[in-house]
N, C-alpha and C positions, 0 to 999 in steps of 0.2 A: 583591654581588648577581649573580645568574648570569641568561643572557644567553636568550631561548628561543631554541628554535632552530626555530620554527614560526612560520610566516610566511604572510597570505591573500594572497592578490588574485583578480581577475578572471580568470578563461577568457579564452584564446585562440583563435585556429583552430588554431594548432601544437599545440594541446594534444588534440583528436579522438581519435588514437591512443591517446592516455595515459588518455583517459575512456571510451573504447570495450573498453578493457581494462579497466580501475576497473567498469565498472560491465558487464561482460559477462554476470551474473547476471539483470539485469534489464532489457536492453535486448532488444529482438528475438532469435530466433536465426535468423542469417544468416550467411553467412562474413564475415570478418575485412572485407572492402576494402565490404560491404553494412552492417557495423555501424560502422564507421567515416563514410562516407556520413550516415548517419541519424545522427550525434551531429553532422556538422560543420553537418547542417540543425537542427539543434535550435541550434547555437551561433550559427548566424546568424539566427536567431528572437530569439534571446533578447538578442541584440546592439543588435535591434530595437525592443524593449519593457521599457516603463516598469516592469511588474508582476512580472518574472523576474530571475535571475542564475543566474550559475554561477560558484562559487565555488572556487580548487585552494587547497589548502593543500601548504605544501612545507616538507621539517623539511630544514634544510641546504643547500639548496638544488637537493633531489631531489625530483620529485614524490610525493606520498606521500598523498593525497586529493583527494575534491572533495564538495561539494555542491550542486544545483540550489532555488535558492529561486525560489516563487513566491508573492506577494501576492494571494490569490482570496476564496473566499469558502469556508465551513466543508464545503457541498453544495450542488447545485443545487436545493434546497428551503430547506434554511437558512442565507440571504445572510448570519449574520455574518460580517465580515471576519478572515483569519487567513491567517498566513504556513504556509506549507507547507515542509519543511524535504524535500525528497524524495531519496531516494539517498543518506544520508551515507554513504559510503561510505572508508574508511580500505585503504591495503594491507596483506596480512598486518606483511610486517618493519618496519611503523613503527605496531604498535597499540602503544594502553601508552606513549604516549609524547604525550598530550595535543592529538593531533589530531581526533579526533572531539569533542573539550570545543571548541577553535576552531573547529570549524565548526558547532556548533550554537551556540555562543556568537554568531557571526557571523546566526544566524536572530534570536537571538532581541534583538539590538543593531536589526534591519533592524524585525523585528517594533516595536521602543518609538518608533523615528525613525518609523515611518508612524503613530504612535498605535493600532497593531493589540493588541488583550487576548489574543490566542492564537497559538501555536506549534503547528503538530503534525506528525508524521512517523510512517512506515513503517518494521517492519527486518520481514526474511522470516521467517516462520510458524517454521520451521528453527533460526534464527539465535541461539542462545542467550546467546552475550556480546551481539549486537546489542541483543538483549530486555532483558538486565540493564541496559544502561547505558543506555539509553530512562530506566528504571523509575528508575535512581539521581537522575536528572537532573529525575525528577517527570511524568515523561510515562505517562500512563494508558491502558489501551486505552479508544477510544472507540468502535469499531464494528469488525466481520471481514472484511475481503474477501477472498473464496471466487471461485475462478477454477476453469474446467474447458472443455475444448473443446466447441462446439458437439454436436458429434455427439455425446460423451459425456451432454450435459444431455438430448437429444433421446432417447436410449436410455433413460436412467432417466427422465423422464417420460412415455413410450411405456410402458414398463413398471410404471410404478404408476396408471396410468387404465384406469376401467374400462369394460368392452365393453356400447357402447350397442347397446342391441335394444331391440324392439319389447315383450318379455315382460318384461324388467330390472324393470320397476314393477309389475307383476303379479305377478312370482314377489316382490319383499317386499312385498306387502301379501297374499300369501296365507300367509307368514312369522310376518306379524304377526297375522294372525286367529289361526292356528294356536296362537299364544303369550298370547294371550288365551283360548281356548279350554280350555287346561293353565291359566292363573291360574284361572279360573272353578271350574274342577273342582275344583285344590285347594281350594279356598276354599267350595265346596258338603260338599265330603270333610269337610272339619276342622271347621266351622262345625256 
């Protein structure tokens, strides 16, 4: 019998660095010693609370992933309860090598012990092994989330509303006479 050579446990403080890198794609962009910061406050949140974890996986005893689970609810419209698998995130030299199957296995182990019926996670829009191994594992898309900066959303909805005036309902309803006027005729014409 061979031995894995993948191994969970819990997040530490010592470990910030190592998930402020792991998950550089998705945290803030800020420099290094700012993104670092916001992940040791995320670990000492989570240190805190019944509903979270964060999970590294290490093959050999290098680090080599991690996962943050959280126990919530599906949206804040639809209270079912369901684990949230967010970030799995693997480093490139240790894909393919059964650590992403441990750390969603590790969701969905957390998922049955709280008696929760659902699992689900994110990989980026991008991500195309990410996407496939969601899909192998049975993970469905369930909804899109669509990001863009303020000022960009405020540009393109500035530019598709249209220009209130005072004549805007006057010029279509003289529009629409007008197009009733052409029905009528035709319809005296051919009649």
């Amino acid at each position: 019998m061979t031995r894995s050579l993948v191994t969970l446990r819990a997040a530490c403080a010592a470990d910030a660095p190592y998930l402020a890198e792991l998950w550089t794609d998705v945290i803030r962009r800020a420099g290094r010693e700012d993104q670092v910061a916001d992940v040791e406050a995320v670990l000492a949140r989570v240190e805190e609370s019944a509903d979270e974890r964060i999970v590294v996986a290490e093959y050999d005893g290098e680090f080599a992933g991690a996962v943050h689970l959280e126990a919530t609810s599906m949206s804040a419209l639809n209270r079912e309860p369901i684990v949230r698998a967010l970030s799995p995130h693997v480093l490139p030299r240790f894909q393919r090598h059964g650590i992403g199957s441990a750390l969603m296995d590790t969701a969905v182990s957390w998922a049955e012990e709280l008696g929760i019926g659902h699992v689900a996670t994110a990989a980026g829009a991008g991500s195309r092994d990410a996407n496939r191994f969601m899909a192998r594992i049975a993970l469905g898309p369930y909804a899109v989330l669509r990001v863009a900066t303020t000022h960009a959303v405020r540009s393109r909805l500035s530019a598709h509303r249209r220009p209130a005036t005072s004549t805007g309902g006057r010029q279509l309803t003289q529009v629409l006479a007008a197009r009733r006027s052409l029905r009528r005729a035709r319809a005296s014409a051919e009649g």
